[in-house]
N, C-alpha and C positions, 0 to 999 in steps of 0.2 A: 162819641164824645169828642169835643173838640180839646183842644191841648194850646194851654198859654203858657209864656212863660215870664214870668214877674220879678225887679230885681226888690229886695225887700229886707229887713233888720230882724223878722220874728213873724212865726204864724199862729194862729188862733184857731184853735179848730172847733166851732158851734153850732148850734142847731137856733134857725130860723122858729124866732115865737110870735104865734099871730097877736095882735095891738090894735084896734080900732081897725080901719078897710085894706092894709097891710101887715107887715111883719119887721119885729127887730131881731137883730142878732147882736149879745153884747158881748162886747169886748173888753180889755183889762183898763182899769180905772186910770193908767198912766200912760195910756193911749190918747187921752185927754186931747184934745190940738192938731191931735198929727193925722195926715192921709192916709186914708187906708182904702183897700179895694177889697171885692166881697168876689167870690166866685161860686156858681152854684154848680157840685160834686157829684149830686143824686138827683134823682127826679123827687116830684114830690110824692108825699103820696095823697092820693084824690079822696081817701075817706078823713082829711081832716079841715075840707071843705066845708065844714058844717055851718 
């Protein structure tokens, strides 16, 4: 696993939900506007390929 290091106000911690030929992951409603960056934690797992 590689190792970032990000300077930031708040973290969120979600689970990627499939949506049409990707996935969202959401975040707090007052997040609205502002930059955020997404890092992926785990692998996936392959039986939700479906």
């Amino acid at each position: 696993m590689d190792r970032y290091e990000v300077e930031g106000h708040e973290v969120h911690d979600g689970e990627a939900k499939p949506t049409g030929t990707g996935a969202h992951v959401f975040v707090p409603k007052r997040w609205i506007g502002a930059t955020v960056k997404i890092v992926r934690t785990s692998e996936p797992d392959p039986s939700d390929d479906e």
